[in-house]
LOTORDREN-374813 format. One record per residue: x, y, z of N, C-alpha, C, O in turn; residue in one letter; residue number from 1. Coordinates in Angstrom, 3 decimals, padded with zeros to 6 digits. Example, Ala and Ser with C-alpha at 12.3 -4.5 7.8 and 13.67 -1.06 7.14 Angstrom:
@npx 013.190 | npy -005.690 | npz 007.800 | capx 012.300 | capy -004.500 | capz 007.800 | cpx 013.200 | cpy -003.300 | cpz 007.800 | opx 014.236 | opy -003.319 | opz 008.465 | resn A | resi 1 .
@npx 012.850 | npy -002.250 | npz 007.080 | capx 013.670 | capy -001.060 | capz 007.140 | cpx 012.900 | cpy 000.030 | cpz 007.870 | opx 013.409 | opy 001.138 | opz 008.039 | resn S | resi 2 .
END
This chain:
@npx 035.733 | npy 074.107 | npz 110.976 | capx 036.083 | capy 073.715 | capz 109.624 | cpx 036.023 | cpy 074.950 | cpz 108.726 | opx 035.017 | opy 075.638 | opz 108.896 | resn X | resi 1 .
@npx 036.890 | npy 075.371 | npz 107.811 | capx 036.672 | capy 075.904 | capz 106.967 | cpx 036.167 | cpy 075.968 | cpz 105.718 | opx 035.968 | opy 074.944 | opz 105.064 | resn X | resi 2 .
@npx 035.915 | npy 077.153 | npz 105.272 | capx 034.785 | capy 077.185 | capz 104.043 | cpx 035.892 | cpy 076.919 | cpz 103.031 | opx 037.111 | opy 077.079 | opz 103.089 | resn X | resi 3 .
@npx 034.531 | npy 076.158 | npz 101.456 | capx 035.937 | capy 075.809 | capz 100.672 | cpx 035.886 | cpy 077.178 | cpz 099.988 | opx 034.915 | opy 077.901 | opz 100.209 | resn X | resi 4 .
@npx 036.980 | npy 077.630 | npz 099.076 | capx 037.378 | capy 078.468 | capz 098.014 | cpx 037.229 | cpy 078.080 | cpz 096.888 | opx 037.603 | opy 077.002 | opz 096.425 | resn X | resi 5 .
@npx 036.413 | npy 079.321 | npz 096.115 | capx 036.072 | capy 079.287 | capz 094.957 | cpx 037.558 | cpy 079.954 | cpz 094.226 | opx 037.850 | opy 081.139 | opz 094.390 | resn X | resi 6 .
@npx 038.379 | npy 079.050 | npz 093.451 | capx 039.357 | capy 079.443 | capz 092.855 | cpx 039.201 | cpy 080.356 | cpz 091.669 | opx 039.979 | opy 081.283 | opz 091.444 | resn X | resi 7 .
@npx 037.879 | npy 079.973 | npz 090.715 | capx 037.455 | capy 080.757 | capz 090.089 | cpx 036.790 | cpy 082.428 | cpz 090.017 | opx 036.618 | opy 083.172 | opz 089.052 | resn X | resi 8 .
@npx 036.529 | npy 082.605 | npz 091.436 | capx 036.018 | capy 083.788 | capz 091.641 | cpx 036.984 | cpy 084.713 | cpz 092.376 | opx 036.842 | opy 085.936 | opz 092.369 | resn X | resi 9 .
@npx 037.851 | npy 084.157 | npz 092.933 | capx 039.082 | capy 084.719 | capz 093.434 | cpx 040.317 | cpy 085.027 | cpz 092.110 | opx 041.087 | opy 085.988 | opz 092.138 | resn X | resi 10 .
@npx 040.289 | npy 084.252 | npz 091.288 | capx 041.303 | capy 084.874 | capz 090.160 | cpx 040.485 | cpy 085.800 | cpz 088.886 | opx 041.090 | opy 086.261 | opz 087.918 | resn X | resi 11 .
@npx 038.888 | npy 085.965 | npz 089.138 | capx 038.498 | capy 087.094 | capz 088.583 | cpx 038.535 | cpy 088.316 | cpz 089.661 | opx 038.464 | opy 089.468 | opz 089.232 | resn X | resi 12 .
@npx 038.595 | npy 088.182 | npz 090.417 | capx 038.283 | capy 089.018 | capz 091.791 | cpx 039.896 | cpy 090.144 | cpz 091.588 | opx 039.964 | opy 091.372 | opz 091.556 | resn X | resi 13 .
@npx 040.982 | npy 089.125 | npz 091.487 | capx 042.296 | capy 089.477 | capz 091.461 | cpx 042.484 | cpy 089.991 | cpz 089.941 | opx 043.534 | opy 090.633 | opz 089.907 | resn X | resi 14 .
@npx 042.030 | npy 089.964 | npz 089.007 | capx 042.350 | capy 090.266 | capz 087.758 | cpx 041.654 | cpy 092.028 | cpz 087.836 | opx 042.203 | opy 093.070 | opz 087.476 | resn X | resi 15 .
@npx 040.325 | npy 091.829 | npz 088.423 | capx 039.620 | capy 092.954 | capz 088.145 | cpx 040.192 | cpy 094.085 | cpz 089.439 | opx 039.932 | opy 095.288 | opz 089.426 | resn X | resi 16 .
@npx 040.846 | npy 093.528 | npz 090.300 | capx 042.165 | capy 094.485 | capz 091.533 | cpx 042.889 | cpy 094.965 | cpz 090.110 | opx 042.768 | opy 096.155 | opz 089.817 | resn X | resi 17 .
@npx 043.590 | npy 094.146 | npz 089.269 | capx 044.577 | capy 094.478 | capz 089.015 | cpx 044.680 | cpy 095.620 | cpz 088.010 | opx 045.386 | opy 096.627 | opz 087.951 | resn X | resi 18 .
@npx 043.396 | npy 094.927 | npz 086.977 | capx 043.228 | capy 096.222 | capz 085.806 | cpx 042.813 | cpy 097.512 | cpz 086.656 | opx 043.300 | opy 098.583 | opz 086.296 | resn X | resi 19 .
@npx 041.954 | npy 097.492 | npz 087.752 | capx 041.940 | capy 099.262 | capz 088.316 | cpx 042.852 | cpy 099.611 | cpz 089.121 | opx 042.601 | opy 100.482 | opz 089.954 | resn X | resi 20 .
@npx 043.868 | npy 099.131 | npz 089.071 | capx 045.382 | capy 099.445 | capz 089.961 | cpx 045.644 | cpy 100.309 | cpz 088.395 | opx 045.661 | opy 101.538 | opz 088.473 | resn X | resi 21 .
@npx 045.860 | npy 099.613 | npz 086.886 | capx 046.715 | capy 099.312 | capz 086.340 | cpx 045.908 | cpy 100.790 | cpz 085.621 | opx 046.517 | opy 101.788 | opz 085.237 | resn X | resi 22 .
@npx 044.338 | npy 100.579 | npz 085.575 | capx 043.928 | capy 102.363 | capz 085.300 | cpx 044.348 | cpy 103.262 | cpz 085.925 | opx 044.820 | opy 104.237 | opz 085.340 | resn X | resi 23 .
@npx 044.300 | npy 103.195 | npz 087.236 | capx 044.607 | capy 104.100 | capz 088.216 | cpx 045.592 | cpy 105.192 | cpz 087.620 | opx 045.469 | opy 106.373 | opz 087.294 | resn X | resi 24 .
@npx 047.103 | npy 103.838 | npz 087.627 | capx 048.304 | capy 104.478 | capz 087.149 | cpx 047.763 | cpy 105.146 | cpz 085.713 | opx 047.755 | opy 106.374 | opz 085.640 | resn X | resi 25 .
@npx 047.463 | npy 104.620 | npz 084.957 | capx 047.164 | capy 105.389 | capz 083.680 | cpx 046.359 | cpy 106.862 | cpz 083.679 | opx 046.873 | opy 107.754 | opz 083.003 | resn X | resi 26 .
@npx 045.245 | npy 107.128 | npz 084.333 | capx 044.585 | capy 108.276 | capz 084.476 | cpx 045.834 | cpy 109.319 | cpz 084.854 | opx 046.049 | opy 110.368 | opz 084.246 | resn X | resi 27 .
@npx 046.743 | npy 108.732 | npz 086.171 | capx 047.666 | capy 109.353 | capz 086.591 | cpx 048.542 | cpy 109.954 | cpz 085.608 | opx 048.859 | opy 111.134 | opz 085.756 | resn X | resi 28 .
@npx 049.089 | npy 109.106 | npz 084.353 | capx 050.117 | capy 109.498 | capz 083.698 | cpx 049.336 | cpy 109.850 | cpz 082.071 | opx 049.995 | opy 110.042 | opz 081.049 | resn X | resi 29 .
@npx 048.652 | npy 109.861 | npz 082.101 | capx 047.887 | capy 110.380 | capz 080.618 | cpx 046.764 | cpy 111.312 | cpz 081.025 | opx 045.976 | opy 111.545 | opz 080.108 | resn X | resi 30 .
@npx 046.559 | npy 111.775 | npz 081.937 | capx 045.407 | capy 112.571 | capz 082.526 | cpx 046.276 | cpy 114.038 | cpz 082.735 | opx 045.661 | opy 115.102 | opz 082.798 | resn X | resi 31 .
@npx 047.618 | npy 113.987 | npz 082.826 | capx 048.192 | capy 115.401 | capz 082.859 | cpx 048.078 | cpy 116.417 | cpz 081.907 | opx 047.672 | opy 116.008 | opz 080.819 | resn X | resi 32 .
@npx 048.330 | npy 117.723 | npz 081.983 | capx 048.679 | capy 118.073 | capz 080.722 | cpx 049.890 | cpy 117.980 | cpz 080.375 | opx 050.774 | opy 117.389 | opz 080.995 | resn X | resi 33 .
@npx 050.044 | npy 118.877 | npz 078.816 | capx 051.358 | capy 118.310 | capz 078.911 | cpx 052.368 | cpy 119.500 | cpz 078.980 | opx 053.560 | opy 119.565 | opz 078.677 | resn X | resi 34 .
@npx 051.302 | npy 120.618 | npz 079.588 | capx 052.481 | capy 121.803 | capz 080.160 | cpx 052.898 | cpy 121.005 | cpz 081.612 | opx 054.111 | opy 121.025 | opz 081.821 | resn X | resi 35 .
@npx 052.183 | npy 120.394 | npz 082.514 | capx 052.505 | capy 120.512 | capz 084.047 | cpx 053.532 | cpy 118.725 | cpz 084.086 | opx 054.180 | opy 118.215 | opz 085.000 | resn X | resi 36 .
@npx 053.307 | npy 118.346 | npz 082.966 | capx 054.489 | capy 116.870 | capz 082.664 | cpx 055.941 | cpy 117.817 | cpz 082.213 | opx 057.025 | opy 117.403 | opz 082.624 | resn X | resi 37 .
@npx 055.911 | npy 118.604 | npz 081.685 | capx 057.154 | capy 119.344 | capz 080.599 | cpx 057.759 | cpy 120.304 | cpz 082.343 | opx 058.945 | opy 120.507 | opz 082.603 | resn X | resi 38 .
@npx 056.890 | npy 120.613 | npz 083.013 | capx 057.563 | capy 121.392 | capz 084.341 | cpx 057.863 | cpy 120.877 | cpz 085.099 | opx 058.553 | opy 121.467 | opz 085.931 | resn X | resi 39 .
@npx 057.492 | npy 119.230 | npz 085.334 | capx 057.577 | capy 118.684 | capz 086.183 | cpx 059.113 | cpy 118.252 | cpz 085.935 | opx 060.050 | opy 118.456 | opz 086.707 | resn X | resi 40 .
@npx 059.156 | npy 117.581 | npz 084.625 | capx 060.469 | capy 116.856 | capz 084.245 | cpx 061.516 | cpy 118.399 | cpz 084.367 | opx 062.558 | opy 118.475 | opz 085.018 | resn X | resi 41 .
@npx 061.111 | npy 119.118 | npz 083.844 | capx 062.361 | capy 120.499 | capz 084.010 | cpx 062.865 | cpy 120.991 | cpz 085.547 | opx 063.888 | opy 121.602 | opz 085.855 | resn X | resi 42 .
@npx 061.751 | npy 120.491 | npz 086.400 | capx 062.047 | capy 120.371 | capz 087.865 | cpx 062.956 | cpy 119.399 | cpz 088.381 | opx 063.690 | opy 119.443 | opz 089.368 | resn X | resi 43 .
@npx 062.748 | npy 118.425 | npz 087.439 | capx 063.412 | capy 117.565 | capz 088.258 | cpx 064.790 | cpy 117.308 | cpz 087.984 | opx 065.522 | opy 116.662 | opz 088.734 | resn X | resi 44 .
@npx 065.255 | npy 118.003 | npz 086.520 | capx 066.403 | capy 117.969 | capz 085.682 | cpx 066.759 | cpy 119.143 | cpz 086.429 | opx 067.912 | opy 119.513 | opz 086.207 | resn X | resi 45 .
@npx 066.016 | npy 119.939 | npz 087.369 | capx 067.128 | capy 120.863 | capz 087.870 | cpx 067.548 | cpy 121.030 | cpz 089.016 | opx 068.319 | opy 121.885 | opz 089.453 | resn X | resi 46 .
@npx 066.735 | npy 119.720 | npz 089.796 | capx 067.203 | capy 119.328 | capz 091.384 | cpx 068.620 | cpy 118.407 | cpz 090.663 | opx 069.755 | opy 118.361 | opz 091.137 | resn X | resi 47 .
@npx 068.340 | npy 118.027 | npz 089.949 | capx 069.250 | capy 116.858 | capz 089.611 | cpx 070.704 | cpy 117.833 | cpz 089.141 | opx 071.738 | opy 117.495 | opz 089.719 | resn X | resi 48 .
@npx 070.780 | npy 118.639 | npz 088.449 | capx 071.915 | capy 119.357 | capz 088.428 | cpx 072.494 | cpy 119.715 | cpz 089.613 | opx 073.660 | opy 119.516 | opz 089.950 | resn X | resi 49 .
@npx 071.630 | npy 120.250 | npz 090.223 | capx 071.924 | capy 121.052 | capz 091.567 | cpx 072.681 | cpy 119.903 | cpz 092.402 | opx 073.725 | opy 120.059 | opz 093.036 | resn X | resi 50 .
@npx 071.984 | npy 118.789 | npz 092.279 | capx 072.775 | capy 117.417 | capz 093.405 | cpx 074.098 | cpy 117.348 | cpz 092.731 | opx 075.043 | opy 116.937 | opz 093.405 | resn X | resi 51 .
@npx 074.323 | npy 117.742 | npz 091.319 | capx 075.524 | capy 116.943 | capz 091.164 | cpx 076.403 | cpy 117.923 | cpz 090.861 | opx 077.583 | opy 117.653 | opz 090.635 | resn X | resi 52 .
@npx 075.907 | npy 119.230 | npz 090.820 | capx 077.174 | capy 121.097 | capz 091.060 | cpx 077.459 | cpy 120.061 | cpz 092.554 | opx 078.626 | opy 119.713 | opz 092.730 | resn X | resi 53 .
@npx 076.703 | npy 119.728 | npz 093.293 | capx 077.241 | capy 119.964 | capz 095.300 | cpx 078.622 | cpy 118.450 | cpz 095.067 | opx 079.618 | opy 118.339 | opz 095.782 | resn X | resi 54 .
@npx 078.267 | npy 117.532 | npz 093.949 | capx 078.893 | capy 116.540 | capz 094.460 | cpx 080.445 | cpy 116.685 | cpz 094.315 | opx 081.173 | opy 117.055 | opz 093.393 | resn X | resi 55 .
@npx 080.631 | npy 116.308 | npz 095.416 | capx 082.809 | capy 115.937 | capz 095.819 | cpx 083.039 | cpy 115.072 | cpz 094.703 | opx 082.030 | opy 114.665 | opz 094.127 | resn X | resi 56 .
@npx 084.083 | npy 114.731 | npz 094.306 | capx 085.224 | capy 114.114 | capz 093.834 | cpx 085.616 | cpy 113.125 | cpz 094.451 | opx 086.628 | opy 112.528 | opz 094.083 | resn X | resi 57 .
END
């Protein structure tokens, strides 16, 4: 037989997953500076040129 479930402790259980998922991402994106965010995006605006000098017609 199985045990019953506490519905209540499982949707705090899942709330408190979710807000340190939801920090996680945040430390990630507000924890940079904002020289190595400004190089990152200029990196990527210049792979992105580069893909589209190569692209055919």
């Amino acid at each position: 037989m199985t045990k019953p479930v506490n519905l209540r402790q499982y949707r705090k259980q899942k709330a408190r997953r979710d807000k340190a998922e939801t920090a996680a991402t945040n430390r990630v994106i507000h924890g940079t500076p904002k020289a190595l965010r400004d190089a990152a995006a200029a990196e990527a605006a210049r792979r992105q040129a580069e893909l589209a000098g190569k692209k055919r017609d």
